[in-house]
N, C-alpha and C positions, 0 to 999 in steps of 0.2 A: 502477620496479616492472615486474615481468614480466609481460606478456597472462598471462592463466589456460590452462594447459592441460590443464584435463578440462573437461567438459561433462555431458554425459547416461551416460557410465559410473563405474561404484561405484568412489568411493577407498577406494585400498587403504590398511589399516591403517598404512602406516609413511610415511602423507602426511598422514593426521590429525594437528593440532594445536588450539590456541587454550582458552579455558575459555570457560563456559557463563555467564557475565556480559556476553560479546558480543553476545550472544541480546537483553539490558535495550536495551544501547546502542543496537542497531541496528532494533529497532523501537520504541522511543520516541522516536528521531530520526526516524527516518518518518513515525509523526504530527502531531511537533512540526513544523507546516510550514502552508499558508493553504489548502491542499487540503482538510484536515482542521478547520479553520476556518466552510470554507463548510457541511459536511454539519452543524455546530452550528448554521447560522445557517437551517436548513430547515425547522425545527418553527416558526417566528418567521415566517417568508415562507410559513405554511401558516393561519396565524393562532391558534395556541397561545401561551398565556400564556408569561413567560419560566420560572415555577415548571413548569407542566406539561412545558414543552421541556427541562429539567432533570430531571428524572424518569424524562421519555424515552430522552434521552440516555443517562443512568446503567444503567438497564434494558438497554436494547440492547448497550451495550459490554462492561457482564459477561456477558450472554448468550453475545454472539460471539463473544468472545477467549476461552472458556471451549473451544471446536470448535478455534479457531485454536490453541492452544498444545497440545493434544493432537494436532497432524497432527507440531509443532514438534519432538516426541519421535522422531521417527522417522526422523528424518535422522542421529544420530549411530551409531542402530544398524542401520540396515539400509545406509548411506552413499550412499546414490541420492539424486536428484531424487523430488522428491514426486511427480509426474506421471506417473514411468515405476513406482512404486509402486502410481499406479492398474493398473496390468494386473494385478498378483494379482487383482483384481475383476470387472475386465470385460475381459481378455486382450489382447494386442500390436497387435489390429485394434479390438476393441471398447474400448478405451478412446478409438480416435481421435475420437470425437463429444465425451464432457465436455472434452479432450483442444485439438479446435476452440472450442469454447465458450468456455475457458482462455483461448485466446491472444486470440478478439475480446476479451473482457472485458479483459486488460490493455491491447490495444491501446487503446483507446476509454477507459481513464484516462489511460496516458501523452499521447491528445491532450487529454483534458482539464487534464492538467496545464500543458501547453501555451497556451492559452487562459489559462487562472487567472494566467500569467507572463506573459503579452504587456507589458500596462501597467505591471508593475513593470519590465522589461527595458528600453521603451519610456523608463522614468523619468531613466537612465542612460547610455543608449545611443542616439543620434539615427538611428534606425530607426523604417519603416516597421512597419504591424501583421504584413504575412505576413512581412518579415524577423525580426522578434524572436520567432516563433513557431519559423522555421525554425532559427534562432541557437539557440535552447534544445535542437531536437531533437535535434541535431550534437550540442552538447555532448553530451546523454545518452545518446548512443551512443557517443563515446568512452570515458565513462565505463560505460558497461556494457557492452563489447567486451573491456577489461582483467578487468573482471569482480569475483569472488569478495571478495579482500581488499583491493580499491583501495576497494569500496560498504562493508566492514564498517570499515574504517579511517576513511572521511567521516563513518563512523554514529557512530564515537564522536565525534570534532572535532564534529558538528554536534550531538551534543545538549547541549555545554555552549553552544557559539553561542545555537541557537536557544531553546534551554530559558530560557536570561538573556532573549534578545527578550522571547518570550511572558512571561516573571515580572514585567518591567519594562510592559507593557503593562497587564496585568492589574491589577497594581496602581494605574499611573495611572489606569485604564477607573475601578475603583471606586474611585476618588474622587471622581465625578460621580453626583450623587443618580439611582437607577434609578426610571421612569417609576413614577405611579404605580397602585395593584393588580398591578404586575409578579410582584411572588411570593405573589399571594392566589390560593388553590388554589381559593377558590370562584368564580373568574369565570375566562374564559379556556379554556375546557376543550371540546376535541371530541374524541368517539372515534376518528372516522376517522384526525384529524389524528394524534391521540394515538401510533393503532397505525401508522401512516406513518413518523412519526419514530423509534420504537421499530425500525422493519424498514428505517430507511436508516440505524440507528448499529450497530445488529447485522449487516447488509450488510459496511458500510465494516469492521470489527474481523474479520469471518468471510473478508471477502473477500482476506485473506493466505494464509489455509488452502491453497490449489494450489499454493503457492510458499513457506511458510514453510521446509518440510524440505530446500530447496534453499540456505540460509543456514545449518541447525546441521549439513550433511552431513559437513563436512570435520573437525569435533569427532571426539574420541577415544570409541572404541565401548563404551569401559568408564563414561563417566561417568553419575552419577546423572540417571536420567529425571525425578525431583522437581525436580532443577536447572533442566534443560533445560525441563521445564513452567515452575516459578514463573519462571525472568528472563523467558521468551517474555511468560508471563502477565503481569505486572508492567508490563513497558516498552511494551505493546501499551495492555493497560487504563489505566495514566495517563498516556502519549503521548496516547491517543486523546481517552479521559474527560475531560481537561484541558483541550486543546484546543477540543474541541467546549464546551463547558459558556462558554468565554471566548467561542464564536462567536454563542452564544446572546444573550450579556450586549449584547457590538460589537452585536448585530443591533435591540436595542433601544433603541442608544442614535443608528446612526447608518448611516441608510439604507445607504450606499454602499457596506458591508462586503460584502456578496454580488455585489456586481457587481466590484470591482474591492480586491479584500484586500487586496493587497500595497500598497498606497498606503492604505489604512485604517490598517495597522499603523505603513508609515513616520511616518503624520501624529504619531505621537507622540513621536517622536525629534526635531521642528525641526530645528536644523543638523544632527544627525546622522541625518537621513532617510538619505542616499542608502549611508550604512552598513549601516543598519539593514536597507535593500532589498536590498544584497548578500548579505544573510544570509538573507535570505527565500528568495532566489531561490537561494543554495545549497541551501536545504531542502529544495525543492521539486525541485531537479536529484535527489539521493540518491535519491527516493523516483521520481522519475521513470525512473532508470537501473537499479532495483531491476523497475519493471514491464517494461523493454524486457528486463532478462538472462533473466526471466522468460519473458516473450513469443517469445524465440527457444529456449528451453531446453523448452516446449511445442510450438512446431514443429516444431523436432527431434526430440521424440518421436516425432511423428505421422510426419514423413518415414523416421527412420531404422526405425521399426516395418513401414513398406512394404516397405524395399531390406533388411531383414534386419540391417543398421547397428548395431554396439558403438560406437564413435568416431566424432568431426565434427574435421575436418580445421580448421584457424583461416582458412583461406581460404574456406572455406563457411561457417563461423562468419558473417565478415567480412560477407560476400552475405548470407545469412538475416536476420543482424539489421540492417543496411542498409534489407533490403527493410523491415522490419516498421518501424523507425525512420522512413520514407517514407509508408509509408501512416497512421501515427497522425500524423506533420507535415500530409498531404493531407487528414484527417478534422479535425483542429484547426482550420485552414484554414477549410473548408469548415463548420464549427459555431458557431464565433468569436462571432457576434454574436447566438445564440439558445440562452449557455449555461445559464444557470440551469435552464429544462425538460429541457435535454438531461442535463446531470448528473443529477439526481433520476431520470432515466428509468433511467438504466445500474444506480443503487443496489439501484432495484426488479425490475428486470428478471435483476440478476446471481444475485438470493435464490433465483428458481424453480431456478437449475442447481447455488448452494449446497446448499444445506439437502439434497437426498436426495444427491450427489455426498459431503458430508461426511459424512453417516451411515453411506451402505453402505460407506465408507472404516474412519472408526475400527469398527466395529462388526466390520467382519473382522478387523483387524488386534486389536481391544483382547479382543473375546469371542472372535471361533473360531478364529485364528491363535494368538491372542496372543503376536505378535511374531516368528513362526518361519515366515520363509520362505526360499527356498533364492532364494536375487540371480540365480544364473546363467538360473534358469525368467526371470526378468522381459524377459531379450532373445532369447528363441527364438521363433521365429515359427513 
């Protein structure tokens, strides 16, 4: 399979392909993954009932994916990068602030992702904790260096893999009587806790929104925007809803799931753990190689907005996301054994530059554009 050769410029119409069912696959294989996992098991490790952290859960994921799949429309017809979309808004310099903000925020999940695989890598592989941290990051930079259709081609393979894991899970999990007043709405209940979890599942589903339109770009300019909304909609909201909701149930039944996932899930496979873990840790590569194409594809803005730049040459590709692939290994590294706080802090942290970044977003684009702007303004300086 061929490196990808566009980046941050508009494909042109006679490079579009694929249908708007890639859109389900490839992010419902992104949530189906132990990333996705942990952020169910938060309402639980905040001290909310499992009924209330279900609720939560639920609340937040329609809310978010609800922002996220309307950003998702906008890739097939305007064919850019979500990010360089931001400049109708806040123009070629001023977008470079949400623009940075962008890039730390994926950076600081991809090392999160990192961390959450260590132990499962670890389980396989007779490595040390910073080799298996740095084992992972490689990969996911190879794989998001190829880029475009090598991540949407994993996204379909991996949501039958992983979707079978989690189905099989879920179903052992309950079979095992849940604690009890676990789903009694009358005990178990804090507001804080309540509204925490409620803004770290709306977080996690919203926080695709900078980089969704960078996955339906290469889609054909004619197809229906309903499409393009519901699979976004669809594989986001029960990718994510699924998963979280099963991270909740693990979280009750058996400490260790927040600390070390990937070996929570294997324990249910016996002899077929270290299968099982392979599939995990594929999961988690997809969704990790989707934040690094990301992460360089936001930097690139920002740089090629300075130097006046239509095109990234694949040898600065190479360099840029290198670099970014290094510093989320070095901040993994460096967080490893105090992640639980650290995760939760990014979920909440990411909402302040969400929430108004996605409003003045669709808001141009759905009320006072509505959809018509001219691509070539987007790279004039």
């Amino acid at each position: 399979m061929d490196v990808e050769k566009r980046s941050i410029e508009f494909v042109p119409l006679s490079e579009r392909y694929g249908h708007p069912r890639r859109l389900f696959t490839i992010w419902f294989s992104a949530n189906m993954q132990v990333t996705t996992l942990v952020v169910g098991t938060l309402g639980i490790v905040a001290g909310l009932s499992l009924a209330w952290t279900c609720i939560a859960l639920i609340l937040g994921c329609v809310i978010g994916t609800v922002f996220m799949a309307a950003h998702s429309t906008q890739g097939p017809h305007l064919g850019i990068p979500q990010m360089i979309q931001s400049r109708a808004q806040f123009g070629v310099f001023g977008a470079g602030f949400p623009l940075l903000i962008n890039y730390v925020a994926f950076i600081l999940f991809t090392a999160a992702n990192g961390v959450v695989m260590r132990d499962a890598i670890k389980s396989f592989i007779d490595v040390g904790d910073n080799t298996a941290i740095i084992l992972f990051g490689l990969v996911s930079f190879i794989i998001g260096f190829i880029g475009y259709e090598l991540i949407h081609r994993l996204g379909a393979i991996m949501s039958a893999l992983s979707g079978m894991i989690f189905l099989v899970v879920a179903v052992l999990a309950l079979q095992n009587p849940l604690p009890v007043g676990a789903m009694d709405l009358n005990q178990g209940f804090a507001l804080a806790a309540f509204a925490l979890t409620v803004t770290q599942a709306a977080s996690w589903t919203l926080g695709f929104g900078p980089y969704v339109a960078d996955y339906s770009r290469y889609l054909p300019a004619n197809i229906s925007s309903k499409q393009t909304f519901w699979f976004s909609y669809l594989g986001n909201l029960l990718g994510a809803g699924l998963v979280m909701l099963l991270g909740a149930v693990l979280a009750t039944m058996f400490t260790d799931v927040t600390s070390n996932p990937g070996n929570a899930i294997a324990s249910f496979f016996g002899p077929w753990g270290k299968v099982a873990m392979v599939i995990v840790v594929l999961g988690v590569l997809e969704i990790n190689s989707l934040n690094l194409y990301s992460a360089y594809m936001s930097a690139m803005t920002i740089f090629s907005g300075m130097r006046g730049m239509t095109r990234i040459s694949r040898k600065t590709k190479f360099i840029a996301m290198g670099l970014s692939a290094f510093a989320a290994t070095v901040i993994a590294i460096a967080t490893q054994y105090d992640f639980n706080a650290y995760f939760a802090d990014i979920l909440i942290a990411q909402v302040y530059f969400l929430v108004p970044w996605s409003s003045i977003n669709l808001a141009d684009y759905y009320l006072v554009k509505k959809g018509k702007y001219v691509v070539e303004d987007m790279y004039s300086v």
